[in-house]
C-alpha positions in Angstrom: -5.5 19.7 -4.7 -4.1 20.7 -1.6 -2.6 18.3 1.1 -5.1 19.0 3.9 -7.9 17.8 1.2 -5.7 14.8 0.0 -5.3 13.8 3.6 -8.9 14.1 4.0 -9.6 11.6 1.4 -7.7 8.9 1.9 -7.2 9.0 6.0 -9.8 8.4 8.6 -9.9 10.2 11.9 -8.4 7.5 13.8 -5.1 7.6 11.1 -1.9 9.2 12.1 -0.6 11.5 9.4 2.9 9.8 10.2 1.4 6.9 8.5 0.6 8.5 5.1 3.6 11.0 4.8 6.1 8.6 2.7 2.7 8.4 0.0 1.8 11.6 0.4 5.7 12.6 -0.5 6.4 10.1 -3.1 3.0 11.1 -4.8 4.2 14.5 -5.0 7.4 13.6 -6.0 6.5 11.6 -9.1 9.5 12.8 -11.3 11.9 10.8 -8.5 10.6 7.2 -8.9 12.6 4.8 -9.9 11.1 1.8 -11.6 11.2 -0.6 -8.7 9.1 1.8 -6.8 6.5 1.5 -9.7 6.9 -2.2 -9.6 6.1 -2.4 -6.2 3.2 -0.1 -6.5 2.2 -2.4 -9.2 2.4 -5.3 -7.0 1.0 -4.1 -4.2 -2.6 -3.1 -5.8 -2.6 -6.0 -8.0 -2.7 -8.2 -5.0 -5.7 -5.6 -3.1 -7.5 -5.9 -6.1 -7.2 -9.9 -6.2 -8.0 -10.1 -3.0 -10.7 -7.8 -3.9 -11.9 -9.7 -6.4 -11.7 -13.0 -4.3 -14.2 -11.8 -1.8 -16.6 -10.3 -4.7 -16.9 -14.2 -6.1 -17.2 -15.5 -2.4 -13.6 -17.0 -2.4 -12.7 -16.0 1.5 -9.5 -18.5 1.7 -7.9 -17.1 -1.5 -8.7 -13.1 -0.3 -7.2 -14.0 3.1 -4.6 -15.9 1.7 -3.1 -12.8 -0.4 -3.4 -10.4 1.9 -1.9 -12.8 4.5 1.2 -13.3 1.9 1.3 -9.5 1.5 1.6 -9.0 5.6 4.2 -11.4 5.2 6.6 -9.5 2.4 5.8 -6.1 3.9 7.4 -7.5 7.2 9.9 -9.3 5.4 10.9 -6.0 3.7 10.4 -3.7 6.9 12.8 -6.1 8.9 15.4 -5.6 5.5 14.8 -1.9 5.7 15.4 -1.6 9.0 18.4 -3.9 9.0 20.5 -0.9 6.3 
């Protein structure tokens, strides 16, 4: 599968491809992960599928409520990020 087709997939029209190059290049680069990267991939579609879940079964607070705390740690970790 070639980039153009992978961006194509997952990236609307209104998408910069700034936004999906770091995915893009750690998808491609799957030999380089370390195991926090997994983790946090881990983490980070556990909570879209809860939140997921939470609006299947009609629970709007709870589906806000994670994605509102997940807003909250990626800001938390861009400030960090930023910060080194």
């Amino acid at each position: 599968m070639d980039g153009t087709h992978l961006h194509s997939i997952c990236c609307s029209s209104r998408d910069s491809p700034r936004a999906h190059f770091g995915l893009i290049y750690k998808l491609t680069h799957l030999e380089t992960w370390s195991r926090y990267d997994v983790l946090l991939l881990l983490g980070f579609q556990a909570v879209i599928a809860g939140s997921a879940a939470a609006l299947v079964f009609g629970h709007f607070l709870t589906a806000f409520a994670l994605v509102g705390a997940l807003a909250v740690c990626l800001v938390i970790m861009a400030a960090v990020i930023r910060s080194l």
